[in-house]
DRENMI-302046 format. One line per field, with one value per residue: residue number from 1; x negated, y negated, z of N, C-alpha, C in turn; residue in three letters. Coordinates in steps of 0.02 Angstrom, whole numbers. Atoms other than C-alpha are relative to their C-alpha. Layout:
! DRENMI-302046
resi = [NUM_...] $
nxx = [X_...] $
nyy = [Y_...] $
nzz = [Z_...] $
caxx = [X_...] $
cayy = [Y_...] $
cazz = [Z_...] $
cxx = [X_...] $
cyy = [Y_...] $
czz = [Z_...] $
resn = [ALA_...] $
//
This chain:
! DRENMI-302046
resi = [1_2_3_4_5_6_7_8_9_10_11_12_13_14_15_16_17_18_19_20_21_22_23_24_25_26_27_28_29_30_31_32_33_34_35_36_37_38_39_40_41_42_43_44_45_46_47_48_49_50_51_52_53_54_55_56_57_58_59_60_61_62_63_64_65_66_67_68_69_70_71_72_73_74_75_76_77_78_79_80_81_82_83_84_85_86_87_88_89_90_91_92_93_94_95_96_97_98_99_100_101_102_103_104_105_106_107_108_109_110_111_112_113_114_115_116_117_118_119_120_121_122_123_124_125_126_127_128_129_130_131_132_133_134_135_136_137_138_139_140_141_142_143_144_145_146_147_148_149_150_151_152_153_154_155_156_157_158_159_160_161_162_163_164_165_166_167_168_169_170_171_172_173_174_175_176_177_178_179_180_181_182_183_184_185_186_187_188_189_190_191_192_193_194_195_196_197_198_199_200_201_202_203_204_205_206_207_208_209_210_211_212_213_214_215_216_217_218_219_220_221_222_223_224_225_226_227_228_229_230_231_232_233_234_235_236_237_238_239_240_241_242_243_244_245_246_247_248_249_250_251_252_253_254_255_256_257_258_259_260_261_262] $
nxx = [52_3_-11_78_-28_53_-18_47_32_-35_-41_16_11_-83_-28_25_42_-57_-43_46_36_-41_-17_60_-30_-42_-51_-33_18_-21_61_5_-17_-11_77_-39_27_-9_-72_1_-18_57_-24_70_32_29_43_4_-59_15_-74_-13_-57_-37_-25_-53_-7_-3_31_53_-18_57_-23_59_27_55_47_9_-51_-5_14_-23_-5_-64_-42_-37_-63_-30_-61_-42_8_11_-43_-44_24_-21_-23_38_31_0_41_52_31_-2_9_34_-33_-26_-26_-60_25_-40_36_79_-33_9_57_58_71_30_30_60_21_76_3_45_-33_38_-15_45_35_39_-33_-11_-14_-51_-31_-81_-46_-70_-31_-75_-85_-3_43_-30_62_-18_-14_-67_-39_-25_6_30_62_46_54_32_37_43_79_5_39_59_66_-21_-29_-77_23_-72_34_73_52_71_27_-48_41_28_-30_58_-11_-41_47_-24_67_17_77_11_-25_-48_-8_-13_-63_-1_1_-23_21_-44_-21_22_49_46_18_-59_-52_-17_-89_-15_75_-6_10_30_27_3_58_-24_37_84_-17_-45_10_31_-24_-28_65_21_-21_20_-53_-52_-60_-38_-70_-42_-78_-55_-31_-40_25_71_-6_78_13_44_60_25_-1_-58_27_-19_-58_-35_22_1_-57_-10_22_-50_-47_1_-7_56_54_93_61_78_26_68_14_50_41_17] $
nyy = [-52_-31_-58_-43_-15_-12_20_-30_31_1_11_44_25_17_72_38_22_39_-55_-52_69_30_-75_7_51_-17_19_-35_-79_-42_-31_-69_-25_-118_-25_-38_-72_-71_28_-1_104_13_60_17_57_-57_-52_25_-4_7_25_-33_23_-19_64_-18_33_80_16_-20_-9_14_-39_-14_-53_-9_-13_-74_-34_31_80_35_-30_6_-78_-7_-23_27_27_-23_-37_51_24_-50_-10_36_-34_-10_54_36_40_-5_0_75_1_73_46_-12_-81_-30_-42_-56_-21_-54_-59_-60_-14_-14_17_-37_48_-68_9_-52_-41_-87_-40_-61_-46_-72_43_46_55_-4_68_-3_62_-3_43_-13_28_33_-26_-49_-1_-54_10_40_-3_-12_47_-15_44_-17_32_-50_39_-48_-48_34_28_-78_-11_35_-55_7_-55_19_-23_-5_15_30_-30_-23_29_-40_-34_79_12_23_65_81_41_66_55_62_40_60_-20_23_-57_9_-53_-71_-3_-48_-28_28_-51_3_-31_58_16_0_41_2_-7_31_46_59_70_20_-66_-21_-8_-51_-18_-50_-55_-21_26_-52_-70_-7_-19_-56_-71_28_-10_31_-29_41_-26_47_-5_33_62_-15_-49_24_72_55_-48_54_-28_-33_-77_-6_-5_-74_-50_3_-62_-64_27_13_-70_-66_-20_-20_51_-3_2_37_-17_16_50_8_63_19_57_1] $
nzz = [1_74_4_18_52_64_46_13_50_30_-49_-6_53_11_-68_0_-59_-27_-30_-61_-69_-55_-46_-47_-78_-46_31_37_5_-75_-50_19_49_-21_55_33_-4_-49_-29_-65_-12_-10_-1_25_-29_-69_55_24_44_69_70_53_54_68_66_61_68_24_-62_-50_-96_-35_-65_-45_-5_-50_65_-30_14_71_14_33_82_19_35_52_-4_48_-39_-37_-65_-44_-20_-52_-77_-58_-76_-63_29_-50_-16_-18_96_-6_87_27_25_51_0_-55_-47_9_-24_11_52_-23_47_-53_-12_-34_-58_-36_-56_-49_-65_-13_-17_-36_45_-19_-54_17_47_73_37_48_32_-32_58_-12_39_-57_24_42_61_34_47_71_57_-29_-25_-61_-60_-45_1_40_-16_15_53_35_-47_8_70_38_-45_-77_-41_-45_-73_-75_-62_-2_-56_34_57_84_72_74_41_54_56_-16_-27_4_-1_-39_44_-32_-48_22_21_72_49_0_59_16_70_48_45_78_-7_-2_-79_-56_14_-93_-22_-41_6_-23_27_-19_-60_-59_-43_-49_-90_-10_-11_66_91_-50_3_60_5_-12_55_63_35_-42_-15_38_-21_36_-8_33_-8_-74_-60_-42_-19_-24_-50_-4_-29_22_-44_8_73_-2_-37_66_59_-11_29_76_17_-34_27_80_32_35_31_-22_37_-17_45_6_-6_66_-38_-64] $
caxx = [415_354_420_285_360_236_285_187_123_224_372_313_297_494_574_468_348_482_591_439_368_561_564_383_455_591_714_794_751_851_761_843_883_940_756_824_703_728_883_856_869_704_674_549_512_434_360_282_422_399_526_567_658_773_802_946_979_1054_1032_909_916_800_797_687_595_489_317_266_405_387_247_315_358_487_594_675_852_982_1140_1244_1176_1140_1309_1383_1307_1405_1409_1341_1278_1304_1162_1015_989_957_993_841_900_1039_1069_1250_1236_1250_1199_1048_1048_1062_908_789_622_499_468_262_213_25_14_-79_6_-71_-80_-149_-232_-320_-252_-231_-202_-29_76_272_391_569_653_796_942_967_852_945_856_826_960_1092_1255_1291_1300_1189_1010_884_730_677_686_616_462_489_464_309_198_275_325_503_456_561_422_254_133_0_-81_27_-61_-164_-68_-205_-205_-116_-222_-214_-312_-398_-525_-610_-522_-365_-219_-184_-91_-30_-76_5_-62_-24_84_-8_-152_-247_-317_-198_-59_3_183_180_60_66_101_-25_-145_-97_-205_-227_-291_-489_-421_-306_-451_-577_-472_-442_-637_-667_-543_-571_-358_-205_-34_99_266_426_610_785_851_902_811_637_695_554_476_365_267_171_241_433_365_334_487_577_472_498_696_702_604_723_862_784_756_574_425_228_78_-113_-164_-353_-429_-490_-615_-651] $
cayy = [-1743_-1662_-1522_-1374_-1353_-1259_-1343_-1239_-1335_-1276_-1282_-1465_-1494_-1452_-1537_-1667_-1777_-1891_-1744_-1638_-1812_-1830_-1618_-1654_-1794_-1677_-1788_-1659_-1487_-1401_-1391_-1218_-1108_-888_-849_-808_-648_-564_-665_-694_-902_-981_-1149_-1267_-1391_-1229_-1126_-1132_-1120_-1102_-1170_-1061_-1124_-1029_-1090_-1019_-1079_-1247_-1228_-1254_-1183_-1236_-1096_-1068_-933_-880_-904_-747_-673_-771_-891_-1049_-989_-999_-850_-847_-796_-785_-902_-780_-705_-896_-923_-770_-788_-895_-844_-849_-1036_-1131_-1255_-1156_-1207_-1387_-1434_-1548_-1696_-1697_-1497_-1434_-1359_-1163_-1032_-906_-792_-606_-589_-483_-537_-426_-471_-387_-388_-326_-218_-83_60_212_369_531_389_288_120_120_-60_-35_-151_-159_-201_-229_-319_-468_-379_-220_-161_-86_-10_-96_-97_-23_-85_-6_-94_22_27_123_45_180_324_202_201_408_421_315_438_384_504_509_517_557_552_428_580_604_495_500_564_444_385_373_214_100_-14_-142_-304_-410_-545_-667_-579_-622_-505_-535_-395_-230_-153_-11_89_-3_81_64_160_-30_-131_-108_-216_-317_-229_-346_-527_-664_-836_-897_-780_-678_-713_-555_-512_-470_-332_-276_-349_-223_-69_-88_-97_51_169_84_114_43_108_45_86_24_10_-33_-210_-207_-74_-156_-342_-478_-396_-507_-381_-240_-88_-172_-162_28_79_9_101_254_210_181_365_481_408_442_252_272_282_284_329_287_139_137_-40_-144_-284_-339] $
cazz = [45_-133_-193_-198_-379_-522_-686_-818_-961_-1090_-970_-960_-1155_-1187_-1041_-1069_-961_-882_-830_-747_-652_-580_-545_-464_-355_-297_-393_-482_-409_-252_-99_-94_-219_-252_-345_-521_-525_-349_-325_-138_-66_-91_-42_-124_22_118_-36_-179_-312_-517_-660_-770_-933_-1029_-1219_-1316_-1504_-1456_-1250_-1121_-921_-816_-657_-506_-445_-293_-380_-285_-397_-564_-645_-723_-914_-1042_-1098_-1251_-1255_-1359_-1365_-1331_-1184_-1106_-1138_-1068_-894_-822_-638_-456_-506_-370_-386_-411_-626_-665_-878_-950_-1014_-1157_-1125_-1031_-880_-893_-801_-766_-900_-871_-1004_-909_-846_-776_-589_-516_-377_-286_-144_-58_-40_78_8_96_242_105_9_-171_-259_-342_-460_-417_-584_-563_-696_-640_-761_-842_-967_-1123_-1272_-1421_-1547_-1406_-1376_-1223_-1044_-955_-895_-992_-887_-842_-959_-1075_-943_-941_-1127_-1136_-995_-811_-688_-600_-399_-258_-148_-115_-33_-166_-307_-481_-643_-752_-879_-1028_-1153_-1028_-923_-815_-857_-722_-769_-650_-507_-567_-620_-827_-898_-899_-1069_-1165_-1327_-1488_-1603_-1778_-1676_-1641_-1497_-1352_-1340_-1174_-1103_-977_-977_-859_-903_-793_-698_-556_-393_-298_-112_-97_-14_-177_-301_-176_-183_-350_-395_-295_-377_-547_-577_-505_-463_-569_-485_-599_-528_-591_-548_-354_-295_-218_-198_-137_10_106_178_141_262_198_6_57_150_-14_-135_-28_-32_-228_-219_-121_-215_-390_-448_-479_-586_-570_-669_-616_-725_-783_-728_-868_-808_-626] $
cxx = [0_20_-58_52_-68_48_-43_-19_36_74_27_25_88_43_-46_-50_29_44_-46_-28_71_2_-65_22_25_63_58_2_56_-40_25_43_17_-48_26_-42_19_81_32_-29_-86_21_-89_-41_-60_-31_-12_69_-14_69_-5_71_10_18_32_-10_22_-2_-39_23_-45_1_-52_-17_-61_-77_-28_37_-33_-73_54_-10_79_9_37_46_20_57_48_-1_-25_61_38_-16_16_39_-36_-60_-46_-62_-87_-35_9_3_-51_63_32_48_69_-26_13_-48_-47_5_-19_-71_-73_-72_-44_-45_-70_-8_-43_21_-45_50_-42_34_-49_-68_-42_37_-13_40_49_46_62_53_60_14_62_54_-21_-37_37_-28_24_42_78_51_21_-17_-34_-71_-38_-81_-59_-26_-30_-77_-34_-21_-88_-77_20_54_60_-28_42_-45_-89_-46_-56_12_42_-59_-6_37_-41_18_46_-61_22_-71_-17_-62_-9_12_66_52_31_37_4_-8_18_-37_35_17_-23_-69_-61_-14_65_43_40_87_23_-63_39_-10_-66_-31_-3_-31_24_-15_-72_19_30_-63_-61_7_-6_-86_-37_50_-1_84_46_48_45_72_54_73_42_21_43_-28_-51_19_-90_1_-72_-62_-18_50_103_14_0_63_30_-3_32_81_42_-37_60_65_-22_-11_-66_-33_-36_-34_-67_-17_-78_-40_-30_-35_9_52] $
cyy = [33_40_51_46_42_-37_14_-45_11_-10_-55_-31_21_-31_-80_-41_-22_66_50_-36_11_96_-16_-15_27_-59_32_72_9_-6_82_17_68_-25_19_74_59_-10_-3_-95_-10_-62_-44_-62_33_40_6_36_-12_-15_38_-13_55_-37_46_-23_-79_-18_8_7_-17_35_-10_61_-9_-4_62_41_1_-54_-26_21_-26_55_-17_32_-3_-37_34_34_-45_-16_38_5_-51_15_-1_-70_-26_-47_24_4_-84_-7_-31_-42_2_90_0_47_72_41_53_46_48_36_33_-30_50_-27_56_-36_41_19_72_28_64_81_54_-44_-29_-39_-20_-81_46_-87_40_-24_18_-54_-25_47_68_12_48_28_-3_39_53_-29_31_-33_40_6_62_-27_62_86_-18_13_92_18_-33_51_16_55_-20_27_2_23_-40_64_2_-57_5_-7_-73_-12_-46_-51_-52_-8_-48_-64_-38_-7_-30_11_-18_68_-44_24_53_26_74_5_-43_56_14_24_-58_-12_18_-61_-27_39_-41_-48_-49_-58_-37_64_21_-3_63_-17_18_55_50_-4_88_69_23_11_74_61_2_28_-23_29_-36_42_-43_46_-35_-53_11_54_-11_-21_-18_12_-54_26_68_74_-16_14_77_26_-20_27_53_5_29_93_46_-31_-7_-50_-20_6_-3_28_-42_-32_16_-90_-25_-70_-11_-52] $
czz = [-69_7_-6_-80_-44_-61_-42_-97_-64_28_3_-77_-17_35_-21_67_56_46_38_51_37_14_60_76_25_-22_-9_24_84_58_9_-54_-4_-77_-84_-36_70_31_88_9_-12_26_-4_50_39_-40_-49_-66_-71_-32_-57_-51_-44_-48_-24_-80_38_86_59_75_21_82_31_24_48_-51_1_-46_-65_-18_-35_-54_-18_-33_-44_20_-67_22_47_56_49_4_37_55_40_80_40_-27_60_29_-18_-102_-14_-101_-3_-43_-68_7_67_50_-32_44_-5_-27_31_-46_69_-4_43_54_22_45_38_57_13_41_25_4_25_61_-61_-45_-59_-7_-47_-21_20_-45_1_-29_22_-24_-24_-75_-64_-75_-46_-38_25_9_70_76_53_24_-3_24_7_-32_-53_7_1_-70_-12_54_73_27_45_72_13_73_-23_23_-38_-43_-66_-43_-7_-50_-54_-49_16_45_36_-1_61_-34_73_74_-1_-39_-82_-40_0_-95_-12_-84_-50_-32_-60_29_19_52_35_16_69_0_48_11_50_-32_20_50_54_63_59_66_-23_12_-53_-23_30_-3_-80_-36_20_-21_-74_-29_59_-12_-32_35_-43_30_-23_42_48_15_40_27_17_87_20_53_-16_1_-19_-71_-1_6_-66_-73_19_-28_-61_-14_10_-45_-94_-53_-5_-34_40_-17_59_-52_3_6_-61_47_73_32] $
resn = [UNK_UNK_UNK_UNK_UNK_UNK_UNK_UNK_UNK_UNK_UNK_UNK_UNK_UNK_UNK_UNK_UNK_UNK_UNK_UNK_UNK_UNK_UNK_UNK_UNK_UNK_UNK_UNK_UNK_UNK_UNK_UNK_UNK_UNK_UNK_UNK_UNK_UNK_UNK_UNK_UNK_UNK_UNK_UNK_UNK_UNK_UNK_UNK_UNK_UNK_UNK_UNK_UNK_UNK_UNK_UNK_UNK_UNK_UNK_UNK_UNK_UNK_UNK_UNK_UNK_UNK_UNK_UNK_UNK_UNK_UNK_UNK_UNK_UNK_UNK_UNK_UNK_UNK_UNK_UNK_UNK_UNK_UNK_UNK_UNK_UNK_UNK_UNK_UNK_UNK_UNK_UNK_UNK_UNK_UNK_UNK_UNK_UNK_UNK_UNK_UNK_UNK_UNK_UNK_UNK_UNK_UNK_UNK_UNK_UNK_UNK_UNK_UNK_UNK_UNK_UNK_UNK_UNK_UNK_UNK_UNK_UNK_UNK_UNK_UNK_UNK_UNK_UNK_UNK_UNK_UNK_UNK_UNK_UNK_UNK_UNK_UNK_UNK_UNK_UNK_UNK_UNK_UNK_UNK_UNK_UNK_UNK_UNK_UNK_UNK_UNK_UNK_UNK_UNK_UNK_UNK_UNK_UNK_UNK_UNK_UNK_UNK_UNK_UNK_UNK_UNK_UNK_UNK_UNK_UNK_UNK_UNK_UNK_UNK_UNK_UNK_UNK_UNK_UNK_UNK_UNK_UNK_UNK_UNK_UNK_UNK_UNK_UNK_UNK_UNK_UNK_UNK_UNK_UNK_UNK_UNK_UNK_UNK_UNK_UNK_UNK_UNK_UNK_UNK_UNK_UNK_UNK_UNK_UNK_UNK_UNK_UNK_UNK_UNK_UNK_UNK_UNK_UNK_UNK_UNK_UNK_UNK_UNK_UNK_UNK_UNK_UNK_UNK_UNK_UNK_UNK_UNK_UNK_UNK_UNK_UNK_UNK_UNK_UNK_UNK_UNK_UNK_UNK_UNK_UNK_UNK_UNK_UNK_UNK_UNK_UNK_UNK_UNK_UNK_UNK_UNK_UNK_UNK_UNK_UNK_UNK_UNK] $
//
């Protein structure tokens, strides 16, 4: 039986052809796997599943990921933070050909995820960003996670409760085209066009219902938590109780995005 693999075109072009025909087949890939964004089992005979390659200086990972979680992309790393992550392996990172095994780097990725969230009895289209590792800021050496006062300096509000709407948060945006979600965009700094903080590899497909809400308030909810506080939530009303959660104990964000396109 095929794998329901994504293999994303550039993804494709470093692995090579040969090595994405035998992941296709289910050759080479897991049937299950721990997601390496929400880090919860997937399994690719039953869902659809993306490859996401890490490249170091001299090595490549090849991980999986709920696609719900992750598109297929490649993340840059550095060596030393592909080589330092060796841990909690156990099958779910495949090398391309020539490359040593190693495992899933701790290099964060920023996992979104759509949802309507209900807010004073009416449903607001919010985005959901929770990054796999610890976010630390540029040019720190310290081992702790600066995700979100990072997110506090730039406009976003610290919650400790969902009951009302959060403030607009002027000169960010989020893009949809086509009906499709594209990118979250933040102010450039040299005062220029706006600049993505967060782009999909391949374009998001929402809900009618999400693309719907989101049309009629013309702004979306951007909620952002630290790494382990959401997880991959496979339903709406368990997506809430986990926001709420990540609220009461203080591990939130959330601004009011301004919609850009339809």
């Amino acid at each position: 039986m095929p794998r329901m693999l994504d293999v994303s075109d550039d993804v494709r072009a470093e692995i090579g052809d040969e090595e994405a025909d035998r992941l296709l087949a289910g050759d080479n890939a897991p049937g299950s796997y721990d997601c390496t964004s929400c880090r919860t089992q997937g399994d690719s005979d039953q869902e659809r599943t993306s490859t996401v390659l890490f490249i170091g200086d001299e090595t490549a990972v090849l991980a999986f990921a709920h696609a719900t979680c992750l598109p297929s992309q490649i993340v840059q790393v550095t060596e030393e933070q592909l080589q330092g992550a060796v841990r909690s392996i156990s099958g779910n990172t495949h090398a391309p050909a020539g490359a040593p095994e190693k495992a899933v780097p701790e290099q964060a990725v920023l996992g979104v995820t759509s949802g309507l969230v209900l807010i004073s009895g009416e449903l607001h289209p919010a985005l959901v960003v929770e990054p796999t590792a610890p976010i630390v800021r540029p040019g720190s050496t310290d081992t702790g996670d600066d995700f979100l006062p990072l997110l506090i300096e730039q406009g976003f509000m610290p919650l400790s409760e969902i009951t009302t709407v959060p403030p607009v948060l002027h000169g960010w945006s989020v893009l949809l085209a086509a009906g499709q979600l594209h990118a979250v965009l933040q102010p450039s700094s040299n005062g220029g066009s706006p600049v993505a903080w967060w782009q999909a590899h391949q374009a998001l497909q929402v809900t009618d219902s999400w693309r719907a809400a989101a049309n009629k308030h013309q702004q979306v909810l951007m909620f952002a938590a630290p790494v382990g506080s959401i997880g991959r939530q496979p339903r709406e009303d368990l997506l809430r109780g986990a926001l709420d959660k990540a609220a009461a104990n203080s591990q939130l964000v959330g601004s009011a995005l301004p919609l850009a396109g339809t």
